[in-house]
C-alpha positions as CSV (number, residue, x, y, z in Angstrom):
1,X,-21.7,16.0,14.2
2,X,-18.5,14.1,14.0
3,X,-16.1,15.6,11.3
4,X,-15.7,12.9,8.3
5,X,-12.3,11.0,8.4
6,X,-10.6,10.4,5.4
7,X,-7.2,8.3,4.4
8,X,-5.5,10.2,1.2
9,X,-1.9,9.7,2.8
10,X,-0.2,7.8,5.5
11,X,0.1,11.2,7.4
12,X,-3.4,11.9,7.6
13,X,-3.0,9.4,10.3
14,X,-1.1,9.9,13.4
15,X,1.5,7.4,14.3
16,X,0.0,6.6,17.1
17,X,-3.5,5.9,14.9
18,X,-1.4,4.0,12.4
19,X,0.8,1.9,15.4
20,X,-3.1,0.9,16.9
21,X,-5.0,0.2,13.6
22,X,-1.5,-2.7,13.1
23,X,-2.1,-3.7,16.3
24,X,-6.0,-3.7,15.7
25,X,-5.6,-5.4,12.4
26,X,-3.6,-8.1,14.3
27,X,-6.6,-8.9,17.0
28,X,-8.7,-9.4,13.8
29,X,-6.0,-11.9,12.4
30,X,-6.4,-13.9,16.2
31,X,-10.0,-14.2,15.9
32,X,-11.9,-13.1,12.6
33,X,-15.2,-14.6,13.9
34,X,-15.4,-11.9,16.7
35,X,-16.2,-8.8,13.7
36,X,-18.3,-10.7,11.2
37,X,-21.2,-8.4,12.1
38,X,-19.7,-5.0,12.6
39,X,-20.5,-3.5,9.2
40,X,-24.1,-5.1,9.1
41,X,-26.4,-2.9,7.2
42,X,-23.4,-1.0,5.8
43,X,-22.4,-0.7,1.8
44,X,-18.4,0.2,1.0
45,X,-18.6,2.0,-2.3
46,X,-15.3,0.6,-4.4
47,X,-14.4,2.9,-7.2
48,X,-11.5,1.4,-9.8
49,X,-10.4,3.6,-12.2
50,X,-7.1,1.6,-12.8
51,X,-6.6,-2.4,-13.0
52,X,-6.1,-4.0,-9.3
53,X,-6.3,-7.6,-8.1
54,X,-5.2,-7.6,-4.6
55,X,-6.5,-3.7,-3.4
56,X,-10.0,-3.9,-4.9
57,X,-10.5,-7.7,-3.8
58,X,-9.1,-7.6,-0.2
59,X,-11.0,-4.0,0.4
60,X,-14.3,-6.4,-1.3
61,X,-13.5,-9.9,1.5
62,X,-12.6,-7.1,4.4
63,X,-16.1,-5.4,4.3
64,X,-17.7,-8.9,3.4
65,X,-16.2,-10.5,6.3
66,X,-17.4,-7.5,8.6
67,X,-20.6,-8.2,7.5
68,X,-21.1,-5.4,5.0
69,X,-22.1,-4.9,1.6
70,X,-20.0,-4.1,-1.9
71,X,-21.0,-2.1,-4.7
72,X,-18.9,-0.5,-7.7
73,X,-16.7,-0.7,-10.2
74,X,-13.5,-2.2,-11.3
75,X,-13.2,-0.7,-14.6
76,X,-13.5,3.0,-15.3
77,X,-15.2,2.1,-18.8
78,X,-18.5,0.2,-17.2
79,X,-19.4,3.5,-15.4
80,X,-20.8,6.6,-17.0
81,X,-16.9,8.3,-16.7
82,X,-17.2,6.7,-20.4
83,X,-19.8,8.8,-21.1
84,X,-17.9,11.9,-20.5
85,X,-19.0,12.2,-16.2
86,X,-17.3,14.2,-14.1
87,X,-15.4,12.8,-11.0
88,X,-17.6,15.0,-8.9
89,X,-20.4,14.6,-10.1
90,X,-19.2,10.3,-9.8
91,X,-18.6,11.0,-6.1
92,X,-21.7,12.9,-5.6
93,X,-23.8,10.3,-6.8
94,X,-22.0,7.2,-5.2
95,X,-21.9,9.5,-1.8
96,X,-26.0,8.9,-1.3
97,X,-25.4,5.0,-2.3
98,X,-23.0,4.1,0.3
99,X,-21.4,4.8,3.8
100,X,-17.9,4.4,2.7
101,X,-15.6,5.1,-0.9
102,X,-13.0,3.3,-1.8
103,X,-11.0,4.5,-4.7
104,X,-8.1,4.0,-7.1
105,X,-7.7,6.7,-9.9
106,X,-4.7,6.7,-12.6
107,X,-4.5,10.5,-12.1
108,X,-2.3,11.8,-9.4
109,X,-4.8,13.7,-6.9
110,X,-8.1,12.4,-7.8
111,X,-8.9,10.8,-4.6
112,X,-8.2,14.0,-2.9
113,X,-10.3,15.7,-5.2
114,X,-13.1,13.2,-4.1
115,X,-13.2,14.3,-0.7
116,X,-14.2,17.7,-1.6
117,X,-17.5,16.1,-3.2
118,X,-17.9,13.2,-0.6
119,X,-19.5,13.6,3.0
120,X,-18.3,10.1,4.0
121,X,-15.0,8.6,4.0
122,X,-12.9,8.2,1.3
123,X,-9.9,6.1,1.3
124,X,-7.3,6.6,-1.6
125,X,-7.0,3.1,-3.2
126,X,-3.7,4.6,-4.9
127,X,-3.5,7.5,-7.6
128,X,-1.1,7.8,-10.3
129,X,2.8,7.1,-8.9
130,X,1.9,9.0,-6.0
131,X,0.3,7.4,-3.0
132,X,-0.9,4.1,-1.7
133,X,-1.7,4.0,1.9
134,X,-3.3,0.9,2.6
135,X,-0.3,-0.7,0.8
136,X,1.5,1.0,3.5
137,X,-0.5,0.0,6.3
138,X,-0.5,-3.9,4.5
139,X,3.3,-3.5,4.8
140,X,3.3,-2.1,8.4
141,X,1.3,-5.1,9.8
142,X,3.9,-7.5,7.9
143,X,6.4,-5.9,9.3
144,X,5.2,-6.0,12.5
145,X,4.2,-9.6,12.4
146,X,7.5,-10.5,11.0
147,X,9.9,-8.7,13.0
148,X,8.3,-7.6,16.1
149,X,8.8,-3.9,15.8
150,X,8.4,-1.3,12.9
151,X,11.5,1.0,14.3
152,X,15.8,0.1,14.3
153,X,15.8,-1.2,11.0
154,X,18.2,-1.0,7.8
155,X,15.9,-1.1,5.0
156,X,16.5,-1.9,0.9
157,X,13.8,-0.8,-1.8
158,X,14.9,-2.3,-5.0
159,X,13.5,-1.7,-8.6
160,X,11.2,1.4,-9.5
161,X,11.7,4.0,-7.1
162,X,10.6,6.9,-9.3
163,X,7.4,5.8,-10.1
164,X,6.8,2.9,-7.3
165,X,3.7,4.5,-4.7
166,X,4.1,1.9,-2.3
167,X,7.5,2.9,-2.0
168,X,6.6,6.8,-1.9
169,X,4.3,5.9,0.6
170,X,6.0,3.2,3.0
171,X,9.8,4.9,3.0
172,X,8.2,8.3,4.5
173,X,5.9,6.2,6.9
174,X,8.8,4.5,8.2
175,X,10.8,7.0,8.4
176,X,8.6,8.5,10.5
177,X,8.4,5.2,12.8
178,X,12.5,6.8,13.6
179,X,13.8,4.3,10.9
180,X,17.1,6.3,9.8
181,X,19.0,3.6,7.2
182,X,17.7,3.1,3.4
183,X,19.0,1.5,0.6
184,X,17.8,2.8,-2.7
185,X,18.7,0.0,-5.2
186,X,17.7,1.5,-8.5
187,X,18.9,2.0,-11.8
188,X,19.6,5.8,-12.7
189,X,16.5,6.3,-14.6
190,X,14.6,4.7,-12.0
191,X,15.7,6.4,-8.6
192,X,13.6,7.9,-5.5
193,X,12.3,11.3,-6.8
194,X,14.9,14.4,-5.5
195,X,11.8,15.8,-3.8
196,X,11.2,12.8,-1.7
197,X,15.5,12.2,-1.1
198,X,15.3,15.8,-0.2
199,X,12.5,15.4,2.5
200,X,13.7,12.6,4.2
201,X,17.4,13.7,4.6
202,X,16.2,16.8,6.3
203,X,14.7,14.6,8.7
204,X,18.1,13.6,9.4
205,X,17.5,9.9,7.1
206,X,21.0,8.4,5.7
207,X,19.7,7.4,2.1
208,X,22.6,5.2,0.5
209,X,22.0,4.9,-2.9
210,X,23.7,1.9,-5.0
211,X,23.2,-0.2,-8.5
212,X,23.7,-3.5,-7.1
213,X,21.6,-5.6,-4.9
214,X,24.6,-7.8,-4.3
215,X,26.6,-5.0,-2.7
216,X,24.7,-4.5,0.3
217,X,21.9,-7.4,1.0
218,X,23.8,-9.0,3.6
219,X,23.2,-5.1,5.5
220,X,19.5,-5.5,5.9
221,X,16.7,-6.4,7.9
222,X,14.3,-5.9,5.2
223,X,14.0,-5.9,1.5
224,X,11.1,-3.8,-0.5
225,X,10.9,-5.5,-3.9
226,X,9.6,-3.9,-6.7
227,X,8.3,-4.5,-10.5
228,X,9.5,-2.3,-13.4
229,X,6.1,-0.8,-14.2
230,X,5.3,-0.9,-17.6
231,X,2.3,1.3,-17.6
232,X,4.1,4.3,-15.9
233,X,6.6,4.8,-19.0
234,X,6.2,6.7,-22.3
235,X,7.8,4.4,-24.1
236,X,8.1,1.0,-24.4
237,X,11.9,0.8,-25.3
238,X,12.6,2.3,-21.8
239,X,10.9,-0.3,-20.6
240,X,12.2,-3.6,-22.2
241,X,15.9,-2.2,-21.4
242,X,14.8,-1.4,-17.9
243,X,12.7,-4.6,-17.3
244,X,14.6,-7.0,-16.2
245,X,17.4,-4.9,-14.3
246,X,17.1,-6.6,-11.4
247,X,16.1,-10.6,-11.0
248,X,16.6,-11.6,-7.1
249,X,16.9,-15.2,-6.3
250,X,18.0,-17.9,-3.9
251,X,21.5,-17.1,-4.8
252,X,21.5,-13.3,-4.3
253,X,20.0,-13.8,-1.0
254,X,22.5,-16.6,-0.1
255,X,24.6,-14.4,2.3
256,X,21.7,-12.8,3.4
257,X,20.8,-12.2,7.3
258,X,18.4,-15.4,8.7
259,X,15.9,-13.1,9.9
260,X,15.5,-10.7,6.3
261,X,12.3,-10.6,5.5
262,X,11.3,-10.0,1.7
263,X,8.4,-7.8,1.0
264,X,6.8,-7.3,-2.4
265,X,3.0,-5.4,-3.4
266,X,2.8,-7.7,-6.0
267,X,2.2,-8.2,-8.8
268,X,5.2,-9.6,-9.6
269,X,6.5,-10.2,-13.2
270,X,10.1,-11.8,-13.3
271,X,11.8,-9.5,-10.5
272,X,11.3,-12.4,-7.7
273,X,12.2,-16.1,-9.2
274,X,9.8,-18.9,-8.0
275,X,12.6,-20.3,-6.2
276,X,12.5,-17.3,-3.6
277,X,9.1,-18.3,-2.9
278,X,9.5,-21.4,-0.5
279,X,12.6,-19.7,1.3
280,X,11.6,-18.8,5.3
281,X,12.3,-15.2,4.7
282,X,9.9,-14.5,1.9
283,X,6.9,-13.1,3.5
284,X,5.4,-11.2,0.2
285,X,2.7,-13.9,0.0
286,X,1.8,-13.1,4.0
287,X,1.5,-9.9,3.1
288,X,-1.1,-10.0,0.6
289,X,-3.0,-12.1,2.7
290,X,-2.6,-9.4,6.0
291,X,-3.9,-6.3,4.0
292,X,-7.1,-7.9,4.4
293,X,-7.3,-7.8,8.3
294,X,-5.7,-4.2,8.3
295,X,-8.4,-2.8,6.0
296,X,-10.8,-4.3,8.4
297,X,-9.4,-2.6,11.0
298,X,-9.4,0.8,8.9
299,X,-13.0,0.3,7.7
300,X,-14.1,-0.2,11.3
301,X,-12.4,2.7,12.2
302,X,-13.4,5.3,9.8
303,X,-17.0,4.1,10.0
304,X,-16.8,3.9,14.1
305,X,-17.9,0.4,14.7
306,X,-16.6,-2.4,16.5
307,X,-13.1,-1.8,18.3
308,X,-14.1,2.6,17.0
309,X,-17.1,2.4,18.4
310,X,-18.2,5.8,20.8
311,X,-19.5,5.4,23.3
């Protein structure tokens, strides 16, 4: 019996699994008539502890367009976790119902937890201000689509770097692709956690930290945009003086490299102005539209069908 493959973190892939499920995603993007059959007779579980648009509902189109079936929840208080259920006993339950869980849980662990309870894959969906590899992934197509590579890059995160996941999750993933440059663009109550600076400078990673997005954007190939997240702070006066730190527009980006490419996991509130949106080098909107085709490529691979298939 095959051993059960889970995604919980970008490492739980190697990089040469994470460089071919890009490159996988990418043949799906070229011709999305060739899979719509793959996941025939197969149901994708999709657990939603926490509010999503773009994770639940491109996880929903990806197993739809692979021919599979949907089934789930997208708020925690329509399932019997109201009633006082146990995540185990959730997963144990959902594991007879379906060949595949996807799940996002406010609590930082709970998808790992999951997999203790689950005998078929579970993919973490994001948890807490942790993890969120399939935003990762998402980004790693972009990227790849964009700029033709995922390595030799100088790289600015802006915003929330303390509780931002996709950040967490995309900064460590690159750095392992032997990117070596960041820009942490945060204010001080906002920066990368010292756990996270720590482990990436002993992998030899130069992490220059500054206030202003002005002082260094003409420097990068990429910028990581992020939203001040509301729900991640204990108080809402931390967050209204925090909010709107930083606003980028056409302006800040007007001495900008031709070839940037602006990233964003949405949602957005005010930390991208419309204006950005119809310049060549905002991609954010691509990339929404690209996590579909990559979570094809990870369903297919963690259920063994299609391009997975043995044998």
């Amino acid at each position: 019996m095959n051993q059960v493959r889970h995604l919980i973190e970008p490492e739980d892939f190697t990089l040469e699994e994470l460089m071919h499920l890009v490159d996988t995603g990418l043949t799906i993007f070229d011709n999305p008539a060739k899979y719509r059959k793959v996941c025939d007779g197969k149901i994708m579980a999709s657990l939603f502890f926490e509010p999503s648009t773009r994770t639940k509902l491109s996880f929903d189109s990806a197993m739809m367009r692979l021919g599979g079936q949907v089934l789930g929840f997208s708020d925690a208080n329509t399932s019997s976790t109201a009633k006082g259920e146990s995540l185990a006993d959730t997963i144990k339950v959902v594991n007879d119902y379906s060949d595949l869980i996807v799940m996002r849980h406010p609590k930082e662990g709970a998808p790992k937890l999951a997999t203790h309870f689950a005998t078929i894959p579970v993919i973490n969906g994001g948890d807490g201000g942790h993890q969120h590899p399939t935003q990762t992934l998402t980004d790693l197509i972009t990227i790849k689509r964009f700029k033709g590579r995922l390595d030799n890059m100088k790289i600015g995160f802006c915003g929330d770097l303390k509780f931002g996941r996709t950040v967490h999750s995309l900064i460590r993933t690159l750095a392992r692709f032997g990117n070596k440059e960041f820009y942490l663009i945060s204010p001080d109550e906002l920066t990368l956690p010292v756990s996270l600076k720590r482990q990436l400078e002993k992998q030899g990673v130069k992490l220059i930290e500054v206030r202003y997005l002005e002082d260094v954007v003409e420097e990068l190939d990429m910028l990581y945009m992020t939203r001040i997240q509301k729900e991640r702070f204990f108080n809402e006066e931390d967050y209204v003086r925090l909010k709107n730190t930083y606003i980028l527009n056409r302006d800040k980006i007007r001495t900008a490299k031709e070839d940037l490419i602006i990233l964003h996991p949405l949602p957005r509130v005010n930390e991208i102005a419309i204006d950005v949106d119809t310049d060549p080098r905002a991609a954010y909107f691509e990339q929404s539209k690209m996590g579909v085709y990559v979570r094809m490529a990870l369903i297919c691979k963690l259920l063994e069908v299609g391009p997975y298939a043995r044998g």
